[in-house]
MIVEXFI-569272 format. One record per residue (C-alpha): residue in three letters; x, y, z. Coordinates in pm, whole numbers, plus 50000, padded with zeros to 5 digits. Each point is the difference from the previous one (the first is absolute). Last residue first. Layout:
<recs>
ALAXYZ
...
</recs>
This chain:
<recs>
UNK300971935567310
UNK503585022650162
UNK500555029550038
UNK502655026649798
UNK503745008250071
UNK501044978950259
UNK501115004650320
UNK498244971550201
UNK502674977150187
UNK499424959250129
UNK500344977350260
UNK498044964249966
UNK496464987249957
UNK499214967049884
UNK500954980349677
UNK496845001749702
UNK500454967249772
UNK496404989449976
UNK499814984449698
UNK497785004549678
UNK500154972449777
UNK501005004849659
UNK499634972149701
UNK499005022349763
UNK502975024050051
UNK502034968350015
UNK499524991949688
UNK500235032449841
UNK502895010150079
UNK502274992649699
UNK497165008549790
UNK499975036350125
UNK503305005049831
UNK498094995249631
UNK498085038750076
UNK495925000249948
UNK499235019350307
UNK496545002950127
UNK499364971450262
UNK504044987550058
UNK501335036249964
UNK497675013750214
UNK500354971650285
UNK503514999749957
UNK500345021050372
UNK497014989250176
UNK501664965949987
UNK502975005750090
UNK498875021550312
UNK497684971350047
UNK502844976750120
UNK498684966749961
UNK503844986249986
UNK499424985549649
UNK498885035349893
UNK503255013050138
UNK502184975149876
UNK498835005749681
UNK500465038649984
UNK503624995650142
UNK500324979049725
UNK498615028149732
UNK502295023050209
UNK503304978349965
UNK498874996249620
UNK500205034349943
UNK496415016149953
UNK499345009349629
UNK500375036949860
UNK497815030849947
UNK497354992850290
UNK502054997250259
UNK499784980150341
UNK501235004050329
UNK500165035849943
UNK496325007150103
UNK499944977050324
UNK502685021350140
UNK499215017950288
UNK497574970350126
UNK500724970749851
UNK503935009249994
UNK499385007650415
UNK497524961850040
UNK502354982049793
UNK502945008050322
UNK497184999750267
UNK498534964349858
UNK503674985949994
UNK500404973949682
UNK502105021349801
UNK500234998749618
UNK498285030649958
UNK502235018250229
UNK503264988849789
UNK497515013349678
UNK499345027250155
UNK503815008650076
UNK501544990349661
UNK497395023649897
UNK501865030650154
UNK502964988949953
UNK498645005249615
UNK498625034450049
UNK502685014850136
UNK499355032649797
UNK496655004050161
UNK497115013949821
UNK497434983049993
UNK500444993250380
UNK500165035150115
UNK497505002650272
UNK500054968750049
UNK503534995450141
UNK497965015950337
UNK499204962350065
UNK503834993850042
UNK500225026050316
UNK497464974650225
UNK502224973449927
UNK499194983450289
UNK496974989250269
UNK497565018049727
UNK496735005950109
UNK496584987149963
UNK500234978550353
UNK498554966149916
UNK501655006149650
UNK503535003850135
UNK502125015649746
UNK503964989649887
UNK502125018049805
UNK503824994850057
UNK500814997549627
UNK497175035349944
UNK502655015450272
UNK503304994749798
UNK497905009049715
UNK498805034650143
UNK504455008150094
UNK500634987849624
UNK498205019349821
UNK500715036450199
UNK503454990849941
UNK498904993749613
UNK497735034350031
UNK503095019950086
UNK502524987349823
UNK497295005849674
UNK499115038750068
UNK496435006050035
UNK498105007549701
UNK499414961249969
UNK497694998550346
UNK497515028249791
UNK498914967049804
UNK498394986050264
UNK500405013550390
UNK502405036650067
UNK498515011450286
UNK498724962550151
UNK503354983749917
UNK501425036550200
UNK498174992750288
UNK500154966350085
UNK503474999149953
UNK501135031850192
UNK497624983450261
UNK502494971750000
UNK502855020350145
UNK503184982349897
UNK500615036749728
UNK503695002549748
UNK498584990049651
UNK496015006850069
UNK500445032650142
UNK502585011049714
UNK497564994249763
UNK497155022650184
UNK502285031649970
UNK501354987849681
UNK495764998449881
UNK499815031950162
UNK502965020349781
UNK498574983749686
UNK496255017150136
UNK501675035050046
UNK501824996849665
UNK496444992649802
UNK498575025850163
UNK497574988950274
UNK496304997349963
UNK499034962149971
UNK502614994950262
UNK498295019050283
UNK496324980549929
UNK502234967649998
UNK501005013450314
UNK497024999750148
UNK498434969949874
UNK502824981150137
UNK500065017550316
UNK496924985550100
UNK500184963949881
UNK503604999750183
UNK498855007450346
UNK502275026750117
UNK502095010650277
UNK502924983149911
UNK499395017849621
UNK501015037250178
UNK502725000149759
UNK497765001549746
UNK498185028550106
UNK502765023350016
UNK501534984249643
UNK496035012749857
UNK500105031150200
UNK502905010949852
UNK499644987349674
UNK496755018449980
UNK500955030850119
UNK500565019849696
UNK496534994349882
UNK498335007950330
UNK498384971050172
UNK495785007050003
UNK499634975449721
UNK501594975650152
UNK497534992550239
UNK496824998049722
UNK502514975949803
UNK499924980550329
UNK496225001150019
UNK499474993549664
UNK502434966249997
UNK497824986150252
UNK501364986550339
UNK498295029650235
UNK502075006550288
UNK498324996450331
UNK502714983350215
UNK501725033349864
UNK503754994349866
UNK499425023449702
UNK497965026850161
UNK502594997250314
UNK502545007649737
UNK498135028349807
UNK499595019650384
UNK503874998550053
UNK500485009449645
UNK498165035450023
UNK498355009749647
UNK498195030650050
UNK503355012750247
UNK499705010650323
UNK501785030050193
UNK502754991050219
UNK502735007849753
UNK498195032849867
UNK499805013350332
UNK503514996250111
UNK500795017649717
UNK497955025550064
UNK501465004650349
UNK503664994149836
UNK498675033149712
UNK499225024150310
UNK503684989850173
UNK501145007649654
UNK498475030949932
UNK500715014850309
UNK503474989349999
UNK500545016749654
UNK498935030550107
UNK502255001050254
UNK502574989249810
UNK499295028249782
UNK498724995549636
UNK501535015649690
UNK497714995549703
UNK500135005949635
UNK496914996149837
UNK498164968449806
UNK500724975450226
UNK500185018050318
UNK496685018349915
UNK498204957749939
UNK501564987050311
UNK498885018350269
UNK496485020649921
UNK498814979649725
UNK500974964750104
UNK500015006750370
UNK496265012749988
UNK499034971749752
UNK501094977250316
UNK498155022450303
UNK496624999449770
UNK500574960449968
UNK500444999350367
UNK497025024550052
UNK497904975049801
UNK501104971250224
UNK499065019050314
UNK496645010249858
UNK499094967949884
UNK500604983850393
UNK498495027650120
UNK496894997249820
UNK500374959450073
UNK500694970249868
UNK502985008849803
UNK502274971850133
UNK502925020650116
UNK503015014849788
UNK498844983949680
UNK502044992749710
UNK498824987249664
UNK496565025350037
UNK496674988050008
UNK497695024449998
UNK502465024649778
UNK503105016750133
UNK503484981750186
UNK501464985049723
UNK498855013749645
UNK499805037750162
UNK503124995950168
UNK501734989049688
UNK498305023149724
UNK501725028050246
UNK503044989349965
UNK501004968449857
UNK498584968449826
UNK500554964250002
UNK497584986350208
UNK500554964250193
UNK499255017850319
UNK502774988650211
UNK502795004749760
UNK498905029349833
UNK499395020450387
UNK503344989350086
UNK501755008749680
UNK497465043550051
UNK501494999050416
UNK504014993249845
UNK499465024549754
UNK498445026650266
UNK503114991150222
UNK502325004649694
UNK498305034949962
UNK500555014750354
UNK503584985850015
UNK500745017849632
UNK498155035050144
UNK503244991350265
UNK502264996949859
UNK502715002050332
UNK502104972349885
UNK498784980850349
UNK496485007449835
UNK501214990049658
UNK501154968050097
UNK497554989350275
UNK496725003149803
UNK499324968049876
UNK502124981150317
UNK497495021850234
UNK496974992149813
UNK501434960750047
UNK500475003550422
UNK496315015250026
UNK500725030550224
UNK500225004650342
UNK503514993450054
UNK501205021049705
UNK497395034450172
UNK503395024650070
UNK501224995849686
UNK504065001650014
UNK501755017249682
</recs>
């Protein structure tokens, strides 16, 4: 059976109704165009309901989960309350008799309705939705965004339940656009309400980023997502590639002091985010203590800097290579040394102190400060 008005209809109500028009059922045509108008009106409004509860739920009330126009004026209201009136109309005048009673439509009854149901449709489609993810993404990557916990949780409140992961997997692979403080708290604030399936399914998404990405952002990002302890719910190939690539740049590190920025191994310093937790944790201290032994001021001056805190522990005794490296420092009249015992040598009472001590009393101050050279700034926090 040939319908005159194919062309001008939407392409998918015509594959919904196609069968049982060309079949000639056509009260079936009419009602599979209804069904397909009540799955798009659930999908983009989030509410699962049907009939008239539906249109009443999605298009009444002051603020309505669709809206044909932005309801700023009378005749703005009126034309989205006529809509809803139009909607309960085809409910209870079309669909509702030709469930309940036996029908037998014309066709050209049937094209009526249909060409009528396309415009509504069409409608529908364009109208607005409460939550709109075009308008949540510019929220999220604002120059304004608020880096508090509260405001993201205050964001993600307004994502419908059933569109979290969505939005969430939307947003993160938008991450080249963002800085990673920002969308940290963000989607922190998305994984502290996923199912426990939905957040698995993120944490491979995010794996397999780390195992197969050479885009550094990636890098920056995801170390800031997923810093301290939340860095061991990722899977293990993953974080050891991940590793390696920031310790490959921490053994390159260098930072020119005249300059305050890093002249290389600006990806290293974002190793710590995640330093307490690392699984390479030993190449990891074969490296500070290789840097530690060094006698360039840029290469001491990058450890001093990004990693002045894991230079020494509290819960076990320096190596001996450190405790040298320590010595030779001091002897030097490097005042990064110096600085760096100075709590341990005035307040601490530890016997590994001892084998320092003499030239900690002994120190001179030096000036051992090279002059200015190249250098690259994307790191994840400033400098003092």
């Amino acid at each position: 059976m040939y319908f005159s008005f194919q062309h001008e209809i939407d392409d998918r109500l015509w594959e919904v109704i196609s069968k049982n028009y060309e079949n000639e059922n056509f009260t079936n045509a009419i009602q599979d165009a209804i069904f397909y108008m009540s799955e798009l009106l659930r999908e983009k409004s989030d509410v699962d309901l049907d009939g008239v509860p539906l249109i009443g739920k999605v298009f009444g009330g002051k603020d309505p989960f669709l809206k044909i126009n932005k309801l700023k004026t009378e005749s703005e209201k009126n034309e989205q309350k006529g809509i809803e009136n139009i909607l309960r109309g085809i409910y209870q005048a079309i669909r509702n008799p030709r469930s309940h009673e036996k029908y037998e439509d014309d066709k050209a009854t049937c094209d009526t309705f249909i060409v009528f149901l396309d415009y509504i449709i069409g409608l529908i489609e364009r109208s607005k939705a409460r939550f709109d993810f075009d308008d949540f993404s510019n929220r999220v990557f604002d120059s304004d965004f608020v880096e508090s916990e509260e405001y993201a949780d205050l964001m993600i409140n307004e994502v419908p339940e059933k569109k979290l992961f969505d939005t969430l997997v939307q947003i993160f692979n938008q991450r080249k656009n963002a800085e990673p403080n920002k969308l940290c708290y963000i989607i922190n604030s998305f994984l502290g309400k996923l199912s426990a399936d939905d957040k698995k399914h993120f944490l491979e998404i995010a794996s397999e980023v780390l195992k197969r990405s050479n885009d550094d952002h990636d890098f920056r990002v995801i170390t800031t997502i997923f810093q301290n302890s939340k860095w061991e719910e990722l899977d293990l190939a993953a974080r050891l590639r991940a590793e390696n690539r920031l310790l490959k740049s921490v053994e390159k590190g260098l930072f020119d002091s005249d300059r305050n920025r890093c002249k290389s191994g600006a990806l290293g310093t974002w190793l710590t985010n995640i330093i307490d937790n690392i699984h390479l944790k030993d190449k990891f201290n074969y490296l500070v203590t290789r840097k530690l032994s060094s006698e360039d001021y840029e290469e001491l001056e990058y450890l001093f800097r990004f990693f002045r805190n894991s230079i020494l522990s509290y819960d076990t005794e320096p190596s001996y290579s450190v405790i040298n490296a320590i010595n030779k420092g001091l002897k030097r009249g490097d005042k990064r040394f110096y600085d760096l015992v100075s709590v341990e040598m005035t307040f601490g009472d530890r016997d590994w102190t001892e084998k320092i001590k003499g030239n900690y009393e002994k120190f001179e101050e030096k000036d051992l400060l090279p002059s200015a050279d190249d250098f690259d700034d994307d790191i994840p926090f400033g400098t003092s």
